[in-house]
C-alpha positions in Angstrom: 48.1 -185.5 -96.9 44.3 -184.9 -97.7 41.6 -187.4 -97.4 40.9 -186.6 -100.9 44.3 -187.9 -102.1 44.0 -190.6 -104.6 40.1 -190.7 -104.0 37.1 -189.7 -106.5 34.9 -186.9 -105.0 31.1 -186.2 -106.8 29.5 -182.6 -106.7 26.1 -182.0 -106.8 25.2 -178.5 -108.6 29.0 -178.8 -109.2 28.5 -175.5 -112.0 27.9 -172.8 -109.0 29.8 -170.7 -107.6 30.3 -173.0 -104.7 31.1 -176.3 -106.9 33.5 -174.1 -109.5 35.7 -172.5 -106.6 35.5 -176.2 -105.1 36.8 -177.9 -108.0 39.8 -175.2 -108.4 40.8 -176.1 -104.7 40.9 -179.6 -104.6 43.0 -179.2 -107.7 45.6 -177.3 -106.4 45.5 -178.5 -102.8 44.8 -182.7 -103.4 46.2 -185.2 -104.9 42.4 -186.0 -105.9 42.2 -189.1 -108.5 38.8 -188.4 -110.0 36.3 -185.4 -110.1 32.9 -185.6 -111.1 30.3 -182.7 -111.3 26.5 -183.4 -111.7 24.3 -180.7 -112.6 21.3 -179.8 -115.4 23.1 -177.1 -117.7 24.9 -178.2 -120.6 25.9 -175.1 -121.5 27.2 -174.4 -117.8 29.3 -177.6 -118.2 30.6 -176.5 -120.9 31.8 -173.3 -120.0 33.3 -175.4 -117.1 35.3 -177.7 -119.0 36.8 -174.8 -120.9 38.4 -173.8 -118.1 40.3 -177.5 -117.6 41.1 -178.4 -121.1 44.0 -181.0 -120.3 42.2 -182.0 -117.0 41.3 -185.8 -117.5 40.2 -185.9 -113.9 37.4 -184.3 -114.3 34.1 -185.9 -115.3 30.7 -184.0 -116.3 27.1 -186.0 -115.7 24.3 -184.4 -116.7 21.5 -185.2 -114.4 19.4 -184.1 -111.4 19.1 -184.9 -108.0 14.9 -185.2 -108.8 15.9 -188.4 -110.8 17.3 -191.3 -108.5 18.7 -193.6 -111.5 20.8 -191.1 -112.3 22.3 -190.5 -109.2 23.1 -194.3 -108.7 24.5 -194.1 -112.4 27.0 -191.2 -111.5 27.7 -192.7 -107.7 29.2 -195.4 -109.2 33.2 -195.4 -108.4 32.7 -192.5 -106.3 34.1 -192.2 -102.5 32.7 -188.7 -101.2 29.7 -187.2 -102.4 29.2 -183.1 -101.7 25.6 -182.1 -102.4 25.3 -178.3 -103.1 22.5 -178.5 -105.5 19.4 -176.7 -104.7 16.8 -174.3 -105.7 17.3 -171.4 -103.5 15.9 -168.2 -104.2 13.4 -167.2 -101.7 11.1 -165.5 -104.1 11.3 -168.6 -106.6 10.5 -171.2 -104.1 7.6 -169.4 -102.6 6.2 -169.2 -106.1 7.0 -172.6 -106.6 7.1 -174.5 -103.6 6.4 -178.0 -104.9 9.1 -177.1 -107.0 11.3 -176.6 -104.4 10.2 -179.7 -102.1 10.8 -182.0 -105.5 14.7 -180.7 -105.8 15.3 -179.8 -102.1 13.7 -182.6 -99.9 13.4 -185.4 -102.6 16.5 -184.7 -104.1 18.0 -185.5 -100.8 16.4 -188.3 -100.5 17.7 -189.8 -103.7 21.1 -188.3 -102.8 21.3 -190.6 -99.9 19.6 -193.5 -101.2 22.2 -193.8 -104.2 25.0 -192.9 -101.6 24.1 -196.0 -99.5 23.0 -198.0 -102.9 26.7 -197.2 -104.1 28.9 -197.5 -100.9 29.9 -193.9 -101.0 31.9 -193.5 -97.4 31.2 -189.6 -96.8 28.4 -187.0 -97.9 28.3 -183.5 -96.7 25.4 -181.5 -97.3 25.0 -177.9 -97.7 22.6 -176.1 -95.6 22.1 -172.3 -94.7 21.3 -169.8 -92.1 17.9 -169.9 -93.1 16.5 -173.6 -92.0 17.6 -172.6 -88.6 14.0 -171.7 -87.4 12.8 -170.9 -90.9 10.4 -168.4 -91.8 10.4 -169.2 -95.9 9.5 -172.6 -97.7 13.6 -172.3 -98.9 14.7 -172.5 -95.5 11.7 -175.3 -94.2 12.8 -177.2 -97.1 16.7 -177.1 -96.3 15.7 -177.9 -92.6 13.8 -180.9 -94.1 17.0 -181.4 -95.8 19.2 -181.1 -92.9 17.2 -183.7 -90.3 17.2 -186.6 -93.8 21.1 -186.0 -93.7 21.6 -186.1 -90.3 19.2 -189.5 -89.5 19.9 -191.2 -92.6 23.3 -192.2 -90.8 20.4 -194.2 -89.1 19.3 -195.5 -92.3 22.4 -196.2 -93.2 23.3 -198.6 -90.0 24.9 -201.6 -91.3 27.0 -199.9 -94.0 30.2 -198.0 -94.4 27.9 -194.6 -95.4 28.1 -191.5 -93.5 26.2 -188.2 -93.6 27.1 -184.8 -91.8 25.7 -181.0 -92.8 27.5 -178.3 -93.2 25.4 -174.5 -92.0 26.9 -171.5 -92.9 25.6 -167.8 -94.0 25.4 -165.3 -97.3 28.4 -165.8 -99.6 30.4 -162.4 -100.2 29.8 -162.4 -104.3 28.0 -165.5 -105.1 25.3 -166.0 -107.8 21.9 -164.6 -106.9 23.4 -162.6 -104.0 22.8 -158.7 -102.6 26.6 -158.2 -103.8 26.1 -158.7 -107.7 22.7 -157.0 -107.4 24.2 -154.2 -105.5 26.7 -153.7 -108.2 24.5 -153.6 -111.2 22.5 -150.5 -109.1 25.0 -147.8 -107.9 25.9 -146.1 -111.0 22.2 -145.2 -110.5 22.9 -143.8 -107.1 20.3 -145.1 -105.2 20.3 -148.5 -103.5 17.2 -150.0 -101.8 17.4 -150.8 -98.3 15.0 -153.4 -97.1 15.2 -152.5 -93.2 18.1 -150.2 -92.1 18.1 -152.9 -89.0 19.5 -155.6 -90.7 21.9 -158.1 -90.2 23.9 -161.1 -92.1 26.6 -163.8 -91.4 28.9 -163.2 -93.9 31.7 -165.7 -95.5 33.9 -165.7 -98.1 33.7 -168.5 -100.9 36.9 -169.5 -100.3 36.1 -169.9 -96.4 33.3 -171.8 -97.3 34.9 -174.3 -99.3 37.8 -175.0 -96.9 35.1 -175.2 -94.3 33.7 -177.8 -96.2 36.8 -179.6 -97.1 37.7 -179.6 -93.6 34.4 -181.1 -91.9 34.9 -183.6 -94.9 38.1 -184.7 -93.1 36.5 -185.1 -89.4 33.4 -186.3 -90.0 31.8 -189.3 -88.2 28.6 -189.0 -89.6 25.3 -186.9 -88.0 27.0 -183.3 -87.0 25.9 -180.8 -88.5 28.7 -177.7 -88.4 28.5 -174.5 -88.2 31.8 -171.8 -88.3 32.2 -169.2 -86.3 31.8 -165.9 -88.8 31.3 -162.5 -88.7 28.0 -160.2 -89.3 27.7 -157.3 -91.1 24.9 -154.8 -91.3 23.4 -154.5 -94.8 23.4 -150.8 -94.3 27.4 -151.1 -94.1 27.2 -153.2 -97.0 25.7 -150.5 -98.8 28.0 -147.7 -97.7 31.2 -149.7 -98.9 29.9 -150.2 -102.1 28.7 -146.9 -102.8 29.5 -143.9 -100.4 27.7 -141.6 -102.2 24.3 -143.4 -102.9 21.0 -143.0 -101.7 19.9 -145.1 -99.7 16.2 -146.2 -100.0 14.1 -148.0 -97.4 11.5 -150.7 -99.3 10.4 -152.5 -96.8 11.2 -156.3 -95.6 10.2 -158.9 -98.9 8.0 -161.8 -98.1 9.6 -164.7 -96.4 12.5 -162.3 -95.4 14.3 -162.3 -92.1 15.3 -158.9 -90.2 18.0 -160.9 -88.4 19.2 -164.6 -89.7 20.5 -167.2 -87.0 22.3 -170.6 -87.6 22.0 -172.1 -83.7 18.5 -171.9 -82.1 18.1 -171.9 -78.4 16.8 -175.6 -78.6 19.3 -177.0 -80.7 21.8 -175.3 -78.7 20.8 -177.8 -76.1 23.2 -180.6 -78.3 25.7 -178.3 -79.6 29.2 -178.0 -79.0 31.2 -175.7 -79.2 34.5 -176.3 -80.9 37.0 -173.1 -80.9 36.5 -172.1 -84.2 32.8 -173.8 -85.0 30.3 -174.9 -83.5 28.3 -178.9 -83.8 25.1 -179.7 -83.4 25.3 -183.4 -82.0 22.4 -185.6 -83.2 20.5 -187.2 -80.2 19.4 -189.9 -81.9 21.0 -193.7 -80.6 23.1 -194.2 -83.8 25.6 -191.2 -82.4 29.4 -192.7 -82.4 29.4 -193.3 -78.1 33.4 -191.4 -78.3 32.1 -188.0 -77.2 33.9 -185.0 -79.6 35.9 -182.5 -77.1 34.1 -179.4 -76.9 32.8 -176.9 -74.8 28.7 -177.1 -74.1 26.6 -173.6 -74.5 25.3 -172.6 -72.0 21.3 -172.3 -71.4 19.5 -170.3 -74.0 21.7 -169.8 -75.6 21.6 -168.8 -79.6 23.9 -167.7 -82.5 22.4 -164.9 -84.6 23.5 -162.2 -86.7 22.3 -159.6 -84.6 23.9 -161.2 -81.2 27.4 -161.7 -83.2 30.3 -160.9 -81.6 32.2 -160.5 -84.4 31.9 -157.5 -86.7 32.3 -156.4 -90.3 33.4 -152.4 -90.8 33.2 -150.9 -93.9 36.9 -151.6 -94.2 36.7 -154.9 -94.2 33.5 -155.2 -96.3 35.3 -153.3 -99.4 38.4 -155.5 -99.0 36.0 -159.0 -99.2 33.9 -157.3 -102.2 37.0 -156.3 -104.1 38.6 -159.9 -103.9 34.8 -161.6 -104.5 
């Protein structure tokens, strides 16, 4: 049995790579009664719904997360909300920051306020490796993100709705990604290198959506999780894409990290450690008093690419590529 059997699920940004391989999971692994994708692109949507002609399960709103009205529109009948839309390219938000605040930070807002308008039980949000200690307005807006989510269980207090996060790092393959830009280059033979240093988590899309799924299913409301996942050294990357390319150094871009981290030494203070994730444990009052069983880390510590215990060869990266 899934939680989702017999119950209508909403995704926001439903048309990326995340909400498509979503959609074809719940499918096959649910019993789901109703789902509904939100997102701006018509033409997206369309594509989409090509690929579920006899589907009368599915549901397309077009809509944004900038325009509340909406939201409480396409909330309505709706029992778990995942929000995955976002505008996150680094170099397009620091061009753009307000941008970025209005879809990122406001559109959260909205998100929650139709979710507790509505009487939606469960929201998960997606987050990223980069609003742990963020060094970009992408990641300080998805850290703004991540704190609305996590006290508007607080806000929520008196009602049935529940909000958790969901942190995890670079997606092998999806839109936007050093994968698909990687692949357009190497029939050139030479592919540029930003530091020969550095490091990613790294996570398939189909990990990712389980992962999802999963803290969808043991949520109380306020943890934010992150999985335990490998890291792989972009240099690597490189070298199982293309053996025989250059490679050439350009330099760190603007906003860039040399090494990306999900836990931070301070909020390692509240996490748990579960086996195969970790939780950051909200210390706010409206915390659920059962504790969760975990493990607690110990002082200082912090879970970064670089300080990874876990791995990527080249092997393994050209067997995640070729099945991205």
């Amino acid at each position: 049995m899934s939680i989702l059997d017999g119950r209508a699920i909403l995704i926001t940004g439903g048309t990326g790579s995340f909400g498509k391989h979503f959609v074809r999971t719940i499918f096959n692994e649910t019993d789901v009664r109703r789902v509904v994708i939100l997102s701006r692109d018509e033409l997206k949507q369309f594509e989409m719904q090509q690929l579920y002609p006899d589907e009368p399960r599915l549901r397309f709103f077009i809509g944004d997360v900038r325009d509340r009205d909406r939201l409480n529109r396409a909330f309505h009948d709706v029992d778990f909300v995942v929000h995955a839309a976002a505008l996150k390219q680094v170099p397009a938000a620091e061009y753009n920051p307000f941008e970025a605040v209005k879809t990122n930070v406001h559109g959260a807002q909205n998100v929650i306020d139709a979710a507790i308008e509505r009487g939606v039980e469960r929201v998960v949000a997606l987050s990223t490796d980069k609003a742990c200690s963020p060094v970009n307005l992408y990641g300080a807006t998805k850290l703004v993100s991540d704190k609305l989510f996590v006290n508007g269980n607080a806000y929520a207090s008196g009602t049935s709705t529940r909000f958790s996060v969901v942190r995890y790092g670079n997606v092998v393959g999806s839109r936007g990604s050093v994968v698909p830009y990687f692949r357009e280059l190497r029939e050139t033979g030479v592919l540029p290198i930003t530091d020969e240093r550095m490091t990613r988590f790294w996570i398939t899309l189909d990990q990712g959506v389980h992962f999802v799924l999963d803290s969808l299913e043991r949520m109380r409301g306020g943890e934010l999780y992150v999985p335990k996942i490998p890291s792989m050294r972009v240099v690597d990357l490189a070298r199982a894409m293309a053996p025989e390319a250059e490679l050439r150094v350009v330099g760190i871009r603007p906003g860039e990290k040399l090494h990306e981290e999900m836990i931070s030494a301070s909020d390692a203070r509240s996490t748990l450690d579960l086996g195969d994730r970790y939780v950051i444990q909200p210390e706010l009052d409206f915390w659920p008093r059962a504790p969760i069983e975990g493990t607690p880390l110990p002082n200082g510590f912090s879970y970064a690419s670089d300080t990874n215990d876990r791995w990527l060869t080249v092997p393994e990266l050209q067997a995640m590529i070729a099945d991205a």
